[in-house]
Phi, psi and omega in degrees: 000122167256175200268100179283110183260151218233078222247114209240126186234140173254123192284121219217161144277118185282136163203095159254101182080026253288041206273323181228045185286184176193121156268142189261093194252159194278227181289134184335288218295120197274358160240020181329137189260123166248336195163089197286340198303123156296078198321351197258353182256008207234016194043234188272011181327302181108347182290171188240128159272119160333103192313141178285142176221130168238115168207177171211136169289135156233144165295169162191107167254082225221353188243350176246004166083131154218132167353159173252153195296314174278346191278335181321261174351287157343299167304335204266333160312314178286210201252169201282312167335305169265018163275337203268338171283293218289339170296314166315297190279008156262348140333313206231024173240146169342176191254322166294308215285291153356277185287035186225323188276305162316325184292310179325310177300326181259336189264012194275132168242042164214102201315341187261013152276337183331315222264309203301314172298320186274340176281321191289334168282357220229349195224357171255135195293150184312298200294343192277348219235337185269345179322114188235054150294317189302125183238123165280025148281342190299338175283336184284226172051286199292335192278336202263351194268331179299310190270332172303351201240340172297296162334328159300277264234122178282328166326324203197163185205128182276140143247162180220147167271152213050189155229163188285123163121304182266310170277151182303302214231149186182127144265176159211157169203200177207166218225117177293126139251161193239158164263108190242072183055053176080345152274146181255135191211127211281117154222132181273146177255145185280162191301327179301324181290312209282304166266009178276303196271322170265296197288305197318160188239021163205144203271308229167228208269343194272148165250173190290127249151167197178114163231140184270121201265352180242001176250154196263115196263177182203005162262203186261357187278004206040022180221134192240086185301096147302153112331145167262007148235067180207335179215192179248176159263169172267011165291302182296328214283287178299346170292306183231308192317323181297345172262336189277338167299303224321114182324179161280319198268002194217177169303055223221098144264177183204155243259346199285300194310334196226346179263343165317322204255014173290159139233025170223162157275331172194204173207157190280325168272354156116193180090197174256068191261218184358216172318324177275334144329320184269356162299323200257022139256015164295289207299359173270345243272142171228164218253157155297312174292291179287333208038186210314125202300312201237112180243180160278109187128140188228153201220175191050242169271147179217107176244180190240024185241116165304024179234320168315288163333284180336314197295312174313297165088035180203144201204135152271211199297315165329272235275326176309338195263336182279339163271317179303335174262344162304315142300325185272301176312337225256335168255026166072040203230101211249141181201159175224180174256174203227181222150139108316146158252169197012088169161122201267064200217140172199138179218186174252175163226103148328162158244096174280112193274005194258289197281355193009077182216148170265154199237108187310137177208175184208119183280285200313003148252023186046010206247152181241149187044056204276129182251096200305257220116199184179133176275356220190265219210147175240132178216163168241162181221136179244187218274002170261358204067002141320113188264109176281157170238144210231022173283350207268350188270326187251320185229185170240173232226164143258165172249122117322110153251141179205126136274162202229118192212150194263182180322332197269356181082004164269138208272175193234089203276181165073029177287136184260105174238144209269075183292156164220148201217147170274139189224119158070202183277015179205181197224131181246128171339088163301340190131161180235180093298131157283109179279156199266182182332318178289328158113024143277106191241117150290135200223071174334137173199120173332130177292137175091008192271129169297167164179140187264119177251176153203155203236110122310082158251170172317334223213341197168173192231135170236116001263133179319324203292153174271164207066016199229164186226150137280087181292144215220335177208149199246007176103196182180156174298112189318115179124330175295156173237146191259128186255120170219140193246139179231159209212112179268143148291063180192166218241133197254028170298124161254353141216182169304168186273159198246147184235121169295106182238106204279144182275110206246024219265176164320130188265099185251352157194183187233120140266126168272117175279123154220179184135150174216165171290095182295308182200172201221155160208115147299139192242115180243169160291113182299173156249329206272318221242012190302132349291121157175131146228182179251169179240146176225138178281187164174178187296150182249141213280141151300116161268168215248175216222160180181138186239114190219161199257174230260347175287330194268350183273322175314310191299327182282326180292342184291341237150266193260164180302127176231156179246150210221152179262333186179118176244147181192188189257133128327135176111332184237089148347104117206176204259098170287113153340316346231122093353321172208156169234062171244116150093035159257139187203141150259184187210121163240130228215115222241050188270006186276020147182188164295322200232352210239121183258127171250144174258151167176206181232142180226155156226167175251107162247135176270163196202157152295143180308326183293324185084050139246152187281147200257324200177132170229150173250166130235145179199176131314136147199122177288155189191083189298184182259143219066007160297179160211177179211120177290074163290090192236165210267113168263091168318179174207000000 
């Protein structure tokens, strides 16, 4: 007679992070035949009969977060490239504010601004986004005022790879002609320079604002945040807008007047030739009658908003650098502002795509490819408040390298290190850095130079005292690297240690764990730009898995040292045992640092010791740190 067996599975929805989960089920049929024969009826046959097993996986994400239903969608629109930041930062935003930036993104009628939008949500720092001077219409405003301005400018052309709407993955950037030693020549700028530099909607210290350019700010933030039908963004504002606004008593030229007739961007012999040129004689530029729009110096009110500025028409090197990257964006020209230590300075930089380097210039002193030099440390800032360091452009240099590590000798990612240069009688800001997984960060700095540090983490400060610095190095010769290890006092573990007591018992099913780690991004603190912060990408770490029963998960949420049936890396397949499938649960676990959240994809499938399949789960999954995702073995 034979012994009929019976496998009964309960179907679950996965959502880790849950934007692109899915589940899989074997067979329909709740009787599936693995091998119906009755040994008690067969003699010496050999077979083995299967142990009967009913189970099922349920997720339990209750520790990993999940997406709102519109941030999905919003994600599921942009282009592939920018998805895994825009999934971050919506991870790490208010739930409303989240869905109020998705809706922007899903409500668009016009699809090739998508990519220009979603980087900008995606890439501004949170606290800038959560503001709630900040309005998210002001990002449609800026992408859409770029392709409205093209069509003006003989220089350049946006193009794009793919299309927007229809292919999974697509840019745009935009294509130059250069002046090449009296030839005109196509050149593309890569795309990364194209939305860091040309598309963001934020130059340096100013916040993302609709300003009124004509009303008189008073605050101390130098800045005064409209409603958007009470002010502009400065992309339209400079283009037309500033004439159509214009007092009866003043001046307003705008750029609509003057970058049309360039038909180059720049020339291999230098000067002030093509567009970059006609910017910085825009900002010279005088009325017969009114003169000049924009002098030099500043008195009163002093703001960090280019329409504020314009309005005023008076500046020093600051607010001259803040209409020079306001202007040069706004005529699709990618450009920053470049900053010094111990030096009371600021000028700009261009991307010249023919010599493809940036190139310093200053309009208000005419001068191009200027060569400043640098006493200390030279820096740039991008629309997230990542500060790059660029001294390695003006001298020549030694490396800093510092590591950062907590009391246990572990190293400390996402450390915010603080530079300081001696000025006078004070130590002046130099620049910070982020360190990556290893708790390491490398730093161009003029060679033979002292410099002073402070260390900002997640977890604790060097020197602990607030307000304090440490001189840390006395220089080194150019080309050298100077190593300084900083040790915060305080221990960044995030759970006990785990000990493996392998299950030895008869085997009634099998799970396989698979899956790797896609990208990874740390989140550190601006100090210069406080409240802000950024994400840095970096390698993304394996993470790591374990299958333990409902004692050992306690002892991991506590905490405390816990015991485990089998542990490994994501990334490495394996085929787990089971003995029993009462009281199993896996854990997967984001402990590989302080500040760095990773994404990717794992699945789980269960089986018969023979391998039939019973059931698989799958997803995505994000996972900030100390996050985990509870997978458990449900008998039925």
């Amino acid at each position: 007679m034979s012994a009929r067996r019976t496998l009964l599975l309960a179907v679950s929805t996965l959502a880790i992070a849950c934007e692109n989960g899915a589940k899989q089920g074997g067979s329909d049929d709740p009787t599936t035949d693995a091998g119906t024969h009755d040994p008690t009826t067969d003699g010496d046959s050999g077979t083995t009969e299967e142990p009967e097993v009913a189970a099922a996986l349920e997720p339990l994400d209750v520790h990993a977060g999940t997406l709102p239903e519109l941030a999905v969608d919003a994600v599921a629109i942009s282009p592939l490239w920018v998805r895994d930041d825009l999934r971050l930062v919506f991870h790490r935003l208010d739930e409303d504010v989240a869905n109020e930036l998705a809706a922007l993104l899903l409500d668009l009628d016009e699809p090739w601004l998508i990519d220009e939008v979603a980087f900008s949500i995606a890439h501004t720092s949170v606290e800038m986004l959560e503001n709630t001077r900040f309005h998210p219409e002001l990002l449609v405003d800026n992408a859409r005022y770029i392709y409205e301005v093209d069509p003006y400018l003989n220089y350049v052309d946006l193009v794009e790879t793919g299309e927007a709407g229809t292919d999974d993955d697509w840019s745009t950037t935009t294509v130059y002609q250069m002046d090449d030693n009296g030839d005109t020549v196509e050149l593309e700028l890569p795309a990364e320079l194209y939305y860091w530099y040309v598309v963001h909607p934020r130059i340096e210290d100013e916040s993302v604002y609709f300003i009124d350019a004509w009303r008189t700010c008073g605050s101390s933030s130098l800045e005064c945040g409209m409603d958007p039908e009470d002010g502009d963004f400065w992309r339209p504002f400079l283009w037309e807008l500033a004439a159509e606004q214009c007092p009866e008593d003043d001046y307003c030229p705008v750029l609509a007047d003057f970058l049309p007739n360039e038909d180059v961007l720049w020339s291999s012999e230098g000067g002030g030739a093509g567009a970059i040129g006609a910017i910085a004689s825009f900002m010279h530029h005088a009325d017969d009658i009114m003169g000049r729009w924009l002098v030099f110096g500043a008195s009163g009110e002093r703001s960090i908003q280019p329409n504020r500025i314009y309005a005023l028409g008076r500046g020093n090197c600051g607010e001259w650098a803040d209409m020079t990257t306001a202007l040069s964006r706004t005529g699709l020209i990618p450009n920053l502002n470049a900053t010094p230590s111990s030096w009371d300075h600021t000028w700009n930089e261009f991307y010249d795509p023919l010599s493809e380097r940036w190139v310093a210039w200053e309009p208000v002193n005419g001068w191009f490819d200027h060569a400043y030099g640098s006493h200390y440390a030279n820096y740039t800032t991008r629309g997230d408040t990542q500060v790059t360091h660029v001294t390695d452009r003006y001298a020549d240099t030694f490396t800093l390298e510092v590591t950062v590590v907590d009391a246990a000798g572990t190293p400390i990612d996402g450390a915010e290190v603080v530079l300081f240069s001696p000025y006078d009688d004070f130590w002046w800001y130099a620049g910070e850095a982020a360190t990556d997984l290893d708790g390491v960060v490398s730093i161009p700095l003029v060679a033979d130079r002292e410099i002073a540090l402070r260390v900002e983490t997640a977890i604790g400060s060097f020197p602990e005292e607030d307000n304090s610095i440490r001189r840390v190095s006395t220089g080194a010769p150019a080309g050298e690297v100077d190593t300084v290890r900083i040790t915060v006092d305080q221990e960044a573990g995030w759970f006990g240690a785990t000990t493996v007591s392998e299950d030895t018992e008869d085997t009634v099913a099998m799970l396989t764990i698979e899956g790797a780690s896609r990208s990874a991004r740390s989140v550190s603190g601006s100090f210069r730009y406080a409240p802000g912060s950024f994400t840095q990408e970096v390698d993304p770490p394996a993470l790591r898995w374990f299958l333990t029963d409902s004692t050992g998960l306690a002892s991991f949420e506590a905490g405390d040292d816990h015991t485990v049936f089998a542990e490994g890396s994501l990334g490495e397949p394996a085929d787990l045992p089971l003995s029993t499938v009462e009281d199993r649960v896996v854990v997967v676990v984001n402990d590989t640092g302080v500040a760095t959240t990773v994404l990717g994809d794992w699945s789980l499938s269960l089986a018969t010791p023979s391998g039939v399949a019973l059931d698989t789960l799958q997803a995505d999954f994000l996972l900030q740190p100390g996050a985990y995702h509870l997978v458990e073995v449900i008998p039925q």
